[in-house]
PLY file of the C-alpha trace (Angstrom):
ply
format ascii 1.0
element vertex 395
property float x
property float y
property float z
element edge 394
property int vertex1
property int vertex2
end_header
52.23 56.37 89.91
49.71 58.06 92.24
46.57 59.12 90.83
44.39 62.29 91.96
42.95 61.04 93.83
45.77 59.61 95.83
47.61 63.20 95.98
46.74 65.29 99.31
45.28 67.98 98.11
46.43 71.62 98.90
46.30 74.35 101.55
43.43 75.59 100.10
41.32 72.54 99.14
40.25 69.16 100.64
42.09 67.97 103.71
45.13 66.27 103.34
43.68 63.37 105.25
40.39 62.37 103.67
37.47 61.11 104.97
34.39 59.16 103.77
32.17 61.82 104.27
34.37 64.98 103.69
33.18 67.62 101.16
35.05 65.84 98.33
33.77 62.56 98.83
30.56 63.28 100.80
27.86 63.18 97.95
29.73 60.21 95.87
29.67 57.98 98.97
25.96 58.72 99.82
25.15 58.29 96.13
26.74 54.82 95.37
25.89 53.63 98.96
21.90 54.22 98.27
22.16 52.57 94.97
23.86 49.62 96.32
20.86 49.46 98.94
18.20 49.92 96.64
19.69 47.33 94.49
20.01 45.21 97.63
16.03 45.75 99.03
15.19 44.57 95.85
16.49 41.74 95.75
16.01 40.05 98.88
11.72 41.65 98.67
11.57 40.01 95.42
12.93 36.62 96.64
10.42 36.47 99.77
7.64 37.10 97.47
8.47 35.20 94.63
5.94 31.89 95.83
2.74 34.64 95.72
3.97 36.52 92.31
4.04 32.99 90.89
0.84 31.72 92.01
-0.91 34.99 90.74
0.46 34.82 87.18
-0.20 30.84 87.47
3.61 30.10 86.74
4.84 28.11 90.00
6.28 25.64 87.57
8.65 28.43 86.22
9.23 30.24 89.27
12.83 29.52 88.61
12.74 32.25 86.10
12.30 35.15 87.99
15.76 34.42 89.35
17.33 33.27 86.33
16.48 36.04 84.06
17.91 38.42 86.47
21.10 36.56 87.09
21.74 36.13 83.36
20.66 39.48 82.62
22.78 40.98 85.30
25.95 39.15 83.77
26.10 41.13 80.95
25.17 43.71 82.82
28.22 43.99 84.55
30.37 43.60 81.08
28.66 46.34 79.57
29.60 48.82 82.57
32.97 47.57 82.54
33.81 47.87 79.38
32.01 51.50 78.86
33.74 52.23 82.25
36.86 51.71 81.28
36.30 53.57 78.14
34.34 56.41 79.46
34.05 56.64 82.97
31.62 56.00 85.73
28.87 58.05 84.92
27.43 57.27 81.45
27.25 53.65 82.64
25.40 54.52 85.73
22.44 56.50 83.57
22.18 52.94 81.96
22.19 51.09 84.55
19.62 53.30 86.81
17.39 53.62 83.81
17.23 50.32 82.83
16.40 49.08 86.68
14.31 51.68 87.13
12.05 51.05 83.73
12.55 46.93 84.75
10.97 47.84 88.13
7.90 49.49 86.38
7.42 46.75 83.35
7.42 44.17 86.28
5.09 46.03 88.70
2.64 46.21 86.14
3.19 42.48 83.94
0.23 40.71 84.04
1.64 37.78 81.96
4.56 36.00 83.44
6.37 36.82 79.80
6.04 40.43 80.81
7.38 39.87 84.37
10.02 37.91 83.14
11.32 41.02 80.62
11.07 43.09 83.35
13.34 41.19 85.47
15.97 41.03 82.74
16.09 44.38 82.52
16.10 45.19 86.46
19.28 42.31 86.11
20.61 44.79 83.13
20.39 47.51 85.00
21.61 46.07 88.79
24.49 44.33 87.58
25.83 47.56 85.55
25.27 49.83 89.50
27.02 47.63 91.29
30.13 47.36 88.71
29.94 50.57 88.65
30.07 51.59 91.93
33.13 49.67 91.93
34.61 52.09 88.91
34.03 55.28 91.32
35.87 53.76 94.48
39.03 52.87 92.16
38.40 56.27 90.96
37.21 58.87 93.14
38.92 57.26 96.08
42.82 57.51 97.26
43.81 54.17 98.30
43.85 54.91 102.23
39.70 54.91 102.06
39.15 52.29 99.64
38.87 49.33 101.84
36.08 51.44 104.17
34.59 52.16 101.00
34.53 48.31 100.14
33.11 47.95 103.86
30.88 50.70 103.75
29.37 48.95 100.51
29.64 45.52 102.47
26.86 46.93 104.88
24.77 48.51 102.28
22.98 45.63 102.28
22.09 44.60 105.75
19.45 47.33 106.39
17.83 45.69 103.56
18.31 42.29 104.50
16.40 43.19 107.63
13.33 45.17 106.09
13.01 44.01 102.54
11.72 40.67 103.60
9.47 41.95 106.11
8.45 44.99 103.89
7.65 42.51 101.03
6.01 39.79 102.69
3.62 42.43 104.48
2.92 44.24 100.80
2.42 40.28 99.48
0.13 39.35 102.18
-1.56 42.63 102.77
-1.40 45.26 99.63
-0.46 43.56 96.40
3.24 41.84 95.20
3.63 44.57 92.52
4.48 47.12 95.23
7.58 44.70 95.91
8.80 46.00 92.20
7.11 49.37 92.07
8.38 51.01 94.99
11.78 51.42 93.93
11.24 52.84 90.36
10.20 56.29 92.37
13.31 55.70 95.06
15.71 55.08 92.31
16.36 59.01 90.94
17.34 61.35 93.51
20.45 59.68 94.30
21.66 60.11 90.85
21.36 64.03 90.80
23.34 63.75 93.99
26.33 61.82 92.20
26.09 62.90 88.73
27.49 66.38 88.95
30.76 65.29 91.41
31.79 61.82 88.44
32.18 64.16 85.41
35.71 64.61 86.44
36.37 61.24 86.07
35.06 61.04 82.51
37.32 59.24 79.99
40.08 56.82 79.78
41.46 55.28 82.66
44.68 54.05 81.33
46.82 53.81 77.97
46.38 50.04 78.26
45.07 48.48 75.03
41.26 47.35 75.49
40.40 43.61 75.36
38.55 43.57 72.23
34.98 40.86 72.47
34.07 41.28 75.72
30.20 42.21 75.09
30.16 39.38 72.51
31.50 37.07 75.32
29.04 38.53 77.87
26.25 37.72 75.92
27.08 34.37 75.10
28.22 33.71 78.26
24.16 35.33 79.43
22.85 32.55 76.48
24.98 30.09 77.78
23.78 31.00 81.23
20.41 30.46 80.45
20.30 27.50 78.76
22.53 25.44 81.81
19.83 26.93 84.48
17.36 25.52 82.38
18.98 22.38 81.55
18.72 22.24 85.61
14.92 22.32 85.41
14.19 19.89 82.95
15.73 16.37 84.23
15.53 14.13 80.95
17.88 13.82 77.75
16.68 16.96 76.27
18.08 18.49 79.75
21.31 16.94 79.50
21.50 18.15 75.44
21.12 21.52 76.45
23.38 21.70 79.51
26.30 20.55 77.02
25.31 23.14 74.60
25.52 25.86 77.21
28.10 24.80 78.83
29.79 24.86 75.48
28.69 28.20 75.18
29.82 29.27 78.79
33.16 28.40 78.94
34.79 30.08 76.29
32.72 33.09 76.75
33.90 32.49 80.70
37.89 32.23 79.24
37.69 35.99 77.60
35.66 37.39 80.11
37.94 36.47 83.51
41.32 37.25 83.85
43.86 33.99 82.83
43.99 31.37 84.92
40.58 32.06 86.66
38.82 28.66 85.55
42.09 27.11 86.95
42.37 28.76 90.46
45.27 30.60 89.79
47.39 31.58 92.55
46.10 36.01 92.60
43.79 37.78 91.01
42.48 34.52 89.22
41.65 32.80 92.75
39.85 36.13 94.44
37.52 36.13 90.68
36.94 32.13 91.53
36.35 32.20 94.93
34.23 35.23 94.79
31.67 33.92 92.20
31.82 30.40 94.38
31.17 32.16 97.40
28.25 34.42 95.92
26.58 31.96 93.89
26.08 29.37 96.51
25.53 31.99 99.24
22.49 33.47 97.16
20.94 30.36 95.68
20.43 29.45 99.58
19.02 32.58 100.63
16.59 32.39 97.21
16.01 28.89 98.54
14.65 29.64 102.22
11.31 31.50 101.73
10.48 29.19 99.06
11.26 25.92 100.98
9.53 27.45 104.24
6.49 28.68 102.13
6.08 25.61 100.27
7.08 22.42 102.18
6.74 24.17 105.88
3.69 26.43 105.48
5.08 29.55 106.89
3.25 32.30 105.79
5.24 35.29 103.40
5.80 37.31 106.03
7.04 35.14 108.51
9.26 33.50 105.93
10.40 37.15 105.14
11.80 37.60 109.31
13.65 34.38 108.92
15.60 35.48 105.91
15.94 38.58 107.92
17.67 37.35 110.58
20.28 36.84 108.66
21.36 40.66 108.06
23.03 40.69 112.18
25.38 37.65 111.03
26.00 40.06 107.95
26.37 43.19 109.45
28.95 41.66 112.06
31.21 39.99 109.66
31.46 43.70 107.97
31.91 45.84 110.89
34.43 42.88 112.43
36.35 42.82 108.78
36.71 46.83 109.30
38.11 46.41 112.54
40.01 43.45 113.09
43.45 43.48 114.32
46.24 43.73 111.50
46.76 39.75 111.91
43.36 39.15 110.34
44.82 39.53 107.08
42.20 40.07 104.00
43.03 36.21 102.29
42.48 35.80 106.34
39.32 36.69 106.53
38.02 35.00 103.02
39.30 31.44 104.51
37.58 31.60 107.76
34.19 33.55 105.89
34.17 30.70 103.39
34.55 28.06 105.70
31.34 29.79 107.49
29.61 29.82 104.32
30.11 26.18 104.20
29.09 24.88 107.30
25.95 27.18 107.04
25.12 25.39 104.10
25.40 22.11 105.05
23.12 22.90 107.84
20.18 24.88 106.15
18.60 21.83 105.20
17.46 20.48 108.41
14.99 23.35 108.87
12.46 21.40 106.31
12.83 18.01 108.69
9.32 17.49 109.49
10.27 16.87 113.59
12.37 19.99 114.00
11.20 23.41 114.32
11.61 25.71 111.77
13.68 27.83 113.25
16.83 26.13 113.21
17.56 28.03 109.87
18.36 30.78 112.59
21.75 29.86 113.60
22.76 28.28 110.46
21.62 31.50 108.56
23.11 33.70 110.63
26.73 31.34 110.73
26.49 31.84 106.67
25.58 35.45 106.97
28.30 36.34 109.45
30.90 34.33 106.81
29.59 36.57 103.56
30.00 40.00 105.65
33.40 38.78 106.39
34.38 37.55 102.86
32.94 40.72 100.52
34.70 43.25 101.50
37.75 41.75 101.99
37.56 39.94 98.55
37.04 43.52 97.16
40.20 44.37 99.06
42.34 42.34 97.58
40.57 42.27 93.92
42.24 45.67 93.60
45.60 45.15 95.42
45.39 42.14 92.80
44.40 44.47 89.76
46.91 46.49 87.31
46.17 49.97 87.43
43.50 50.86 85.31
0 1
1 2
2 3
3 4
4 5
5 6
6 7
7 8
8 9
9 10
10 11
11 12
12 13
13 14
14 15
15 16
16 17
17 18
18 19
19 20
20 21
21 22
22 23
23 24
24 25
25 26
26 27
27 28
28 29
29 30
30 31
31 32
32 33
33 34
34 35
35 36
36 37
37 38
38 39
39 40
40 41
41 42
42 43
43 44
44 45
45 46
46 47
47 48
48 49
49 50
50 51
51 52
52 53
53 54
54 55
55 56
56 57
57 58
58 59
59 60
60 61
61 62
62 63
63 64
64 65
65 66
66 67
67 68
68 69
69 70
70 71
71 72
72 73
73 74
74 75
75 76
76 77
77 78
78 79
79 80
80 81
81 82
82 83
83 84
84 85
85 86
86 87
87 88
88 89
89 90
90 91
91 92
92 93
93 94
94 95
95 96
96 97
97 98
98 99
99 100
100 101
101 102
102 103
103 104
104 105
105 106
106 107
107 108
108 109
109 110
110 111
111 112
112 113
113 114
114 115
115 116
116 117
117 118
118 119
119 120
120 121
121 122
122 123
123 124
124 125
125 126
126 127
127 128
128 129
129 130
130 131
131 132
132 133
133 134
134 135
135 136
136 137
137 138
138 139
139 140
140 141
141 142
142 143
143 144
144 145
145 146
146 147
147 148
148 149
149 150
150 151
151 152
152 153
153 154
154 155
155 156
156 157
157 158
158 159
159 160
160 161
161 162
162 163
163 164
164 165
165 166
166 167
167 168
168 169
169 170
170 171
171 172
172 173
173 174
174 175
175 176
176 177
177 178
178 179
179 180
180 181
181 182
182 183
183 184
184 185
185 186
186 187
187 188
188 189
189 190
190 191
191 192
192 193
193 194
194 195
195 196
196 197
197 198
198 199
199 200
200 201
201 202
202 203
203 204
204 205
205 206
206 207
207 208
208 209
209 210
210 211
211 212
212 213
213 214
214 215
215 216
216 217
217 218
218 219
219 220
220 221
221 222
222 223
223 224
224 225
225 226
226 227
227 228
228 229
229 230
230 231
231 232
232 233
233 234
234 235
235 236
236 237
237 238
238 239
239 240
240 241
241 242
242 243
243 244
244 245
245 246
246 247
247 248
248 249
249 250
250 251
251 252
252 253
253 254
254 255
255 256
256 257
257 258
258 259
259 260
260 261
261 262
262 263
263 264
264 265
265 266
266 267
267 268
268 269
269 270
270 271
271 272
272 273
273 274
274 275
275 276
276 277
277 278
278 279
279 280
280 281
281 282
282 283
283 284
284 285
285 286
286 287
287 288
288 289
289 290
290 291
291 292
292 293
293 294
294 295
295 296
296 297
297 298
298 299
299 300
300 301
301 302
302 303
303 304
304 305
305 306
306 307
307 308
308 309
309 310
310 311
311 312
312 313
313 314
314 315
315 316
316 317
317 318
318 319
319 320
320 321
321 322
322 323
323 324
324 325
325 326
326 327
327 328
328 329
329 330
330 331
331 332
332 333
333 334
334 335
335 336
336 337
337 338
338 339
339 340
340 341
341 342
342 343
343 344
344 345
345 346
346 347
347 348
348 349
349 350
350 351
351 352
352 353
353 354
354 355
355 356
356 357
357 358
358 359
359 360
360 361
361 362
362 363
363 364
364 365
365 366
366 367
367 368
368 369
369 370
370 371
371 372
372 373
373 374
374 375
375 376
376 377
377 378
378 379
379 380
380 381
381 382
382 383
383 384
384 385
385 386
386 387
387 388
388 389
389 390
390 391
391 392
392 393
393 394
């Protein structure tokens, strides 16, 4: 069945061949494209700044934190805009998800307990993981099926501008103004989007499909988040205690893990099961490095925040190449194509990373590594997107 989106549209109304920035789709793709950047600068400014925000709320030793509440936060994030996405549409879920990254954004900027911070960063995770899931809703939605891959690639580059000045901006405010910039400024940036977008998704309110609902999916995304939680800091800990509480959340996480991903996921699957796999392999690894570098350089090297910042940086021209190359290459380079030579990128990059904190080489053999990972990622995202929808039943 072809959906409206799908249909050309008449003599009178949007051009039969649609573009990405034609009157239909113009304000929808500038909207979701600025969230997914804002969502983006944010993460890779709070990362470089993370050593300073620790030392000035005197919590190096739970630095780990900052990420992990975000992470686990943003899990159930993305289960709570699923589920009210497939129930009522894109834009209900987006208010949520803006509102609650915009109001974690402020109670972070302004914590001055690491308690405070750390709520604030769950609720940023709340609110980021519910955008991006989101964003993904409108492109199965608002899109016909000829644009969705450009959409997927258009997304795919969303982040490199910020990969290139959110380290730079937030090591500069960290070094020169104050870390609570790094949260603040985006609580402002955050709102005008929406009224772009809002108006053109009511359309799209409602249902998606007849298809009976999965019933325990929010229970399972939050025990999956607890479960999260307590394996991350299981990680921390080293001793017996450690070890008790890995098995507990691991017992929590994988049936939580079984209801949330399609069958077959935790078993690599041949489909939709492998792309799900792969793609939380691929991210997970990819963005514990890049959480990694500024901390490593800071702490065992000495670089300062904002040179620490340009070396992360580097990495958005591997990024941005992979994308633009995975939106043009010839029809041989096949989507599953693409993932196996991006992941095998991924992997060499991050066998190599290390040797940046060898005390006789220079620091800046993270650059080629980085950017080898970087170019594999840009690659891999959009094509995994790709084929997570060719994968998907309608609806």
């Amino acid at each position: 069945m072809t959906s409206a989106a799908d249909r050309p549209t008449s003599r009178g109304g949007q051009p039969a061949s649609p573009r990405m920035l034609d009157d239909q789709h113009r304000a929808i793709t500038l909207g979701i494209v600025t969230f997914v950047t804002l969502v983006a600068f944010e993460g890779t400014a709070v990362i470089t700044a993370l050593p300073v925000v620790a030392r000035d709320l005197n919590s190096v030793a739970s630095l780990a934190w900052i990420i992990n509440a975000f992470v686990a936060a943003s899990l159930m994030g993305q289960v709570l805009a699923g589920e009210w996405g497939d129930r009522l549409g894109p834009r209900l879920p987006l208010l949520f998800g803006i509102a609650a990254f915009g109001l974690g954004g402020l109670v972070a900027g302004i914590a001055t307990a690491f308690p405070v911070l750390i709520a604030g960063r769950a609720l940023q995770g709340l609110g980021a993981g519910g955008m991006i899931v989101v964003a993904y809703v409108i492109i199965g939605r608002a899109y016909p099926t000829i644009l969705r891959a450009k959409a997927f690639s258009l997304l795919s580059a969303a982040w490199v501008l910020p990969a290139i000045v959110g380290p730079v901006i937030a090591g500069w405010l960290a070094d020169s103004v104050s870390w609570r910039w790094v949260f603040l400024v985006v609580v402002v940036l955050i709102w005008p989007p929406l009224f772009l977008v809002l108006p053109r998704l009511r359309q799209f309110d409602g249902a998606h499909s007849d298809e009976p609902r999965r019933t325990g999916r929010v229970r399972a995304g939050a025990q999956a988040a607890v479960g999260l939680v307590a394996v991350q800091d299981a990680a921390q800990r080293g001793t017996w205690v450690g070890v008790i509480e890995a098995a507990v959340g691991l017992a929590l996480l994988v049936p939580a893990l079984l209801v949330l991903l399609p069958a077959g996921t935790l078993r690599v699957r041949r489909g939709l099961p492998t792309v799900i796999a792969v793609r939380g392999l691929m991210a997970g690894a990819f963005f514990s490095a890049e959480a990694w570098i500024p901390l490593s350089l800071q702490t065992v090297r000495g670089v300062s925040t904002t040179w620490s910042g340009l070396f992360l940086a580097c990495g958005a021209i591997g990024w941005a190449s992979g994308a633009w190359f995975q939106g043009h290459a010839p029809v041989s380079f096949t989507p599953a194509r693409l993932v196996r030579i991006g992941s095998t990128l991924v992997v060499v990059s991050l066998v190599t990373l290390p040797l940046c904190l060898v005390p006789g080489l220079p620091v800046a053999v993270l650059v080629p590594s980085w950017l080898i990972g970087s170019l594999g990622m840009g690659m891999s995202v959009s094509s995994l997107a790709t084929l997570l929808l060719d994968y998907s039943a309608p609806g």
